[in-house]
C-alpha positions in Angstrom: 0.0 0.0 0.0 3.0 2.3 0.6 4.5 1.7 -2.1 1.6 2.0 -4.4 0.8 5.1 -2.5 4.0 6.8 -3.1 4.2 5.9 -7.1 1.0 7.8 -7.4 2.5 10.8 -5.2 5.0 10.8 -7.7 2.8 10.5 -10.7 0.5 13.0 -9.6 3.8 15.8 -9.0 4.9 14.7 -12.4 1.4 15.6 -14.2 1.5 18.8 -11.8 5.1 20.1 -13.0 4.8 19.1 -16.5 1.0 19.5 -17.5 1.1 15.6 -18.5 -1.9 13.2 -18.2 -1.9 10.9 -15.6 -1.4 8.0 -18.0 1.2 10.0 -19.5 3.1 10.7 -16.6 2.5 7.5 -15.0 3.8 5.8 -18.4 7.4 8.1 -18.2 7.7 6.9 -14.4 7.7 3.3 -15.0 9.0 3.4 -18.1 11.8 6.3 -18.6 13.4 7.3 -21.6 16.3 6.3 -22.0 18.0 9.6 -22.9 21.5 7.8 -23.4 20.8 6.9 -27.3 20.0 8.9 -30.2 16.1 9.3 -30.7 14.2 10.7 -33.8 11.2 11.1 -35.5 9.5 12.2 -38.3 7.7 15.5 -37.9 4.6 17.4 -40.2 4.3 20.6 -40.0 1.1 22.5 -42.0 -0.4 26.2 -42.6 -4.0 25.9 -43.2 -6.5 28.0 -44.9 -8.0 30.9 -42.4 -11.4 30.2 -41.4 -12.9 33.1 -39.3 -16.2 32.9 -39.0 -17.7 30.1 -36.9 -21.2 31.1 -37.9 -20.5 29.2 -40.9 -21.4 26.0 -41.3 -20.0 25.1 -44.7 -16.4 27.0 -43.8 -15.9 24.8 -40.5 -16.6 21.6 -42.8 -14.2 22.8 -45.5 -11.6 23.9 -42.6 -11.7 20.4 -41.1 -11.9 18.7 -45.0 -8.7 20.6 -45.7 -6.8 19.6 -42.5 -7.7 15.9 -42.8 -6.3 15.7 -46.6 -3.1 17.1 -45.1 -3.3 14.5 -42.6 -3.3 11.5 -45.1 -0.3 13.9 -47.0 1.2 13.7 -44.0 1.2 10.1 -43.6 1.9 9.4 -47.2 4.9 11.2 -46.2 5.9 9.0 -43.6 5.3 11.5 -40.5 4.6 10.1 -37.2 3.1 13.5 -36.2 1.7 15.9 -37.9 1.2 19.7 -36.2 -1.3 22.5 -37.3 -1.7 26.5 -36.6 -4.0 28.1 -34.0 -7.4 27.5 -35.0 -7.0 24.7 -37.9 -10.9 24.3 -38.3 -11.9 28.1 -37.5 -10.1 30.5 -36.0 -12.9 33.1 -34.5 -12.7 37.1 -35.8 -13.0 39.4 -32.9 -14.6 41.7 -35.0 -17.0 38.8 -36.1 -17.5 37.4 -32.3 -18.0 40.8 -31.0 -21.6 41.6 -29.1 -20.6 45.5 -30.2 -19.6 44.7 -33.7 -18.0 44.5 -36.3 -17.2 48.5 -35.9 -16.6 47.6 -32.1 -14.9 45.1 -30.5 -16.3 43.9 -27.3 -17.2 41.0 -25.2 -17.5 38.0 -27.9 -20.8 36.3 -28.3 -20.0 32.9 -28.2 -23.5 31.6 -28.9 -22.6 32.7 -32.6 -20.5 29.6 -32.7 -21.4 26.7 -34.6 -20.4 23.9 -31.7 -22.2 21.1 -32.9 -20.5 21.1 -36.2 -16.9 21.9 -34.6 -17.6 18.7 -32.6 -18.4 16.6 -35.7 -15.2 17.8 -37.3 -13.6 17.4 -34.0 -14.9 13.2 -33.8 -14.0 13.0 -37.6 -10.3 14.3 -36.8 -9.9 12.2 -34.6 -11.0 9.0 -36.6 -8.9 9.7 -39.0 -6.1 9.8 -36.9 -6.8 6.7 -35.3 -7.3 5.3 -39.1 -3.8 6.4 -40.1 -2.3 6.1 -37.1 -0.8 9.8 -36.9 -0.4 11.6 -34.1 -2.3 15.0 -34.3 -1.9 18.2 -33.1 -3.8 21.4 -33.6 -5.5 24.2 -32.7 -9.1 24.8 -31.6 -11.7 26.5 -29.6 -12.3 24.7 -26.5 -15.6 25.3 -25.1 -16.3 25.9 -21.1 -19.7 26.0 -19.3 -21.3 29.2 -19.0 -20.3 32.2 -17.9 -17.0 31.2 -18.6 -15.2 32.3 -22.0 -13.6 29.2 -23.8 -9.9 28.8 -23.5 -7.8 29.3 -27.0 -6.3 25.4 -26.9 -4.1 23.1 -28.7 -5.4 19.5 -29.0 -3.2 16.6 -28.9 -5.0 13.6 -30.6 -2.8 10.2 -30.2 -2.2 7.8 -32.9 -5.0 6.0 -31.1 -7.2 8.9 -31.9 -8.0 9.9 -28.4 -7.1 13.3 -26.8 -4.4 13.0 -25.1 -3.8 15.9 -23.5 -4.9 20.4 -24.3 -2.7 23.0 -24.0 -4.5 26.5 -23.5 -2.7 29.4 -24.1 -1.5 31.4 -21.7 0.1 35.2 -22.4 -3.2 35.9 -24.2 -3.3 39.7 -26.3 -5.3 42.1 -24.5 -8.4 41.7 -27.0 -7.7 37.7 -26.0 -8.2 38.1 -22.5 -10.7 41.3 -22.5 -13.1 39.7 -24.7 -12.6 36.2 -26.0 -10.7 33.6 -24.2 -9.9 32.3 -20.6 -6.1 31.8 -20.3 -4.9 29.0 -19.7 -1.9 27.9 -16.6 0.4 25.0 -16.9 3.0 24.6 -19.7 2.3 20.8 -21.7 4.7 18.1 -22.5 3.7 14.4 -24.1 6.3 11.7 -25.5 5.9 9.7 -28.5 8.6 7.6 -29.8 10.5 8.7 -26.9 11.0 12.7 -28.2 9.2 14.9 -25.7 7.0 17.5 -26.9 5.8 21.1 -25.6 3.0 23.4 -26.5 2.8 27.0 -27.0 -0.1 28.9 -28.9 -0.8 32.7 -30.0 1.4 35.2 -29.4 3.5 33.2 -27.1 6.9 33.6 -29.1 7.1 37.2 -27.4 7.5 35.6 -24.3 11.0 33.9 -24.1 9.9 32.6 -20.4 8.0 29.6 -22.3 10.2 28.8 -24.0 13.2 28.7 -21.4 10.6 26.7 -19.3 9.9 24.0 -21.6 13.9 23.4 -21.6 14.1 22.9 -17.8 10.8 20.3 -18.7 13.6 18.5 -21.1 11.3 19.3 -24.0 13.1 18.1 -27.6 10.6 20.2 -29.9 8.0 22.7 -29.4 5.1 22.6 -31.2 4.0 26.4 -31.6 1.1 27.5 -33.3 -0.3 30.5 -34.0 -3.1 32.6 -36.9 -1.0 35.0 -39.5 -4.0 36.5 -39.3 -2.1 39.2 -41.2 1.4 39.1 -43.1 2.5 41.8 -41.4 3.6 40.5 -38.2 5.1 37.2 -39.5 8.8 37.5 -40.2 8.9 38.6 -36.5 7.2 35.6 -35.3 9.7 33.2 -37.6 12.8 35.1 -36.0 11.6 34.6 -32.6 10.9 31.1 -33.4 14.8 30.8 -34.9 16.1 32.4 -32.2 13.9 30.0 -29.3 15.8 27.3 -30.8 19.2 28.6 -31.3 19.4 29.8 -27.4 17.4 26.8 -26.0 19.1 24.3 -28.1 16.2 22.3 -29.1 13.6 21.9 -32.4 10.8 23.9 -32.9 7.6 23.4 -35.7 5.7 26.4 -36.9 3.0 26.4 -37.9 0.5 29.7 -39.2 -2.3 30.2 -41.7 -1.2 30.3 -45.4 -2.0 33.3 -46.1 1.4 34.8 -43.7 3.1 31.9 -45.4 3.7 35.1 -48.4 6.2 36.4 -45.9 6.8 33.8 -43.4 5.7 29.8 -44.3 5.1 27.3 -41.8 8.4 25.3 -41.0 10.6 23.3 -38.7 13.6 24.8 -37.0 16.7 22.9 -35.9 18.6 23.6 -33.2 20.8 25.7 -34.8 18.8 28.4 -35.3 18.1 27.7 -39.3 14.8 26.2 -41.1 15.2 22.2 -41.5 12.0 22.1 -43.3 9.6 25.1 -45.2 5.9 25.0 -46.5 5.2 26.9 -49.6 5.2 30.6 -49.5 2.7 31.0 -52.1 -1.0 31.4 -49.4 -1.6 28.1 -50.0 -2.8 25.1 -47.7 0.7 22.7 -47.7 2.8 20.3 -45.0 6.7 20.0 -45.1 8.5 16.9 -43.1 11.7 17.0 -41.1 13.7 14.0 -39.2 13.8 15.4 -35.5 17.0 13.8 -34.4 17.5 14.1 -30.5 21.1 13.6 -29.7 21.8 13.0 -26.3 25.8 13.8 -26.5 25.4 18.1 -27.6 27.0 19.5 -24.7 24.8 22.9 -25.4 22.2 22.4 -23.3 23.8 21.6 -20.2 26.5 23.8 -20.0 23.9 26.4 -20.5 22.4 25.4 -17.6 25.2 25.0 -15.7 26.2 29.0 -16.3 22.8 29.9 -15.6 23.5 28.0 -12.3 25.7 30.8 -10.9 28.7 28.8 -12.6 30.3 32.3 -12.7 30.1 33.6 -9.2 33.1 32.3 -8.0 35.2 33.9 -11.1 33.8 37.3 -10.3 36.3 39.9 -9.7 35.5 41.4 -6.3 36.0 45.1 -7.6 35.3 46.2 -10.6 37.6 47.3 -12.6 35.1 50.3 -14.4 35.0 51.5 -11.3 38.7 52.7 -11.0 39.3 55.3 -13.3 42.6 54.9 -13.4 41.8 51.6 -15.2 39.7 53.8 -18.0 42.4 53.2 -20.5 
């Protein structure tokens, strides 16, 4: 009893600290990776049409037509997972959600939405990814009980086709949190094939907080997704995904709406800081594959943790030198 008892103190901290299932984190405990060989897997990345309105019946069907046939491109392809932007099936327009609107942008109206068909395409995702055996993972709405606004989330739909685990975003925009969407609170991490994944969503590549989190949470890849609502603001986004990677040492896919793929397609970045893997950049629907090799040997990652550890402390010259002037030159 003890024993059993403690394992499921320990699973239930896991889950806690890393956003993980209970069957996920109680799978990693009694079943560690073993982080000593190379590990790899094939990744899909994919920018979507944008679908804004979710009054519209016939654009969330064609929105979750369109991801599905990049989900059997994807597994032609040979991917083992496949990742899409913020709001695959329908991303909602403020303007179009607004109770003010469209001239004024105010508390959404989320009795506009169209749940029951989100939910078909949502079951028919799913049995499709079960079919092909694909892991899944894309945005969506996710719906809470009244009063409560829905939560901006990122679904991740197993190879079994059962959801796995949600990430809901968390640094929300001020119109996000204002008007439309409850934020979310734990970072996410799931394994397949022994590569451990994390989430972010939105405009979470401002914050370089998530991103230096998921590396203490030994994360291989982050999955980030987010609208391209607008070109404008894309070639931002894809440095600050570049630069996540280069300074956290690990693989990032991401993944936007085709029409910012003009400026910025959706891609996979190494750990190097450069593109492995870009969609088109011509605003149309399209996947690209990478290999995500883990290996264990880069000395990057822990030496960077190690100086962040007050490695330097002790080399620290007592007084500084700038503050002599007769030191000035």
């Amino acid at each position: 009893m003890t024993k059993n008892g403690n394992l499921k103190r320990r699973v239930r901290a896991r889950a806690a600290k890393t956003g993980e299932s209970y069957t996920s984190a109680l799978r990693h405990i009694r079943q560690p990776t073993d982080t000593s060989a190379i590990r790899s897997i094939r990744l899909a990345v994919g920018q979507t049409s944008l679908f804004d309105d979710p009054r519209d019946i016939s654009a969330l069907r064609a929105g979750g037509r369109e991801m599905r046939s990049l989900m059997e491109e994807a597994h032609n392809a040979g991917a083992r997972l496949v990742h899409f932007p913020e709001g695959a099936i329908c991303s909602p327009n403020k303007r179009i959600m607004s109770a003010n609107g469209p001239r004024e942008i105010g508390p959404s109206d989320w009795a506009k939405f169209e749940w029951a068909t989100l939910r078909d395409e949502l079951n028919l995702t799913s049995q499709l990814a079960k079919e092909l055996q694909l892991w899944t993972v894309f945005g969506s709405v996710h719906q809470l009980t009244t009063p409560h606004q829905p939560h901006n989330s990122l679904y991740v739909i197993s190879d079994r086709g059962e959801l796995v685990t949600r990430y809901d975003e968390r640094m929300l925009s001020n119109t996000k949190v204002s008007f439309m969407y409850s934020p979310g609170r734990t970072p996410v991490t799931f394994d397949v094939g022994g590569v451990r994944f994390g989430c972010a969503l939105g405009m979470e590549t401002h914050y370089p907080e998530i991103f230096t989190e998921y590396e203490r949470l030994d994360v291989d890849c982050v999955l980030f997704s987010t609208t391209g609502e607008t070109p404008s603001a894309a070639s931002g986004f894809a440095a600050e995904v570049l630069g996540h990677a280069a300074s956290n040492t690990y693989w990032i896919s991401y993944a936007a709406h085709a029409p910012q793929s003009i400026v910025a397609p959706s891609g996979i970045a190494a750990p190097n800081g450069q593109w492995k893997a870009l969609c088109t950049a011509d605003g149309g629907a399209a996947i690209t594959v990478a290999d995500i090799v883990i290996e264990p040997e880069n000395p990057a990652r822990p030496w960077r943790r190690k100086a962040r550890a007050q490695l330097y402390v002790p080399h620290q010259v007592a007084n500084d030198p700038r503050s002599d002037t007769r030191n000035l030159f």
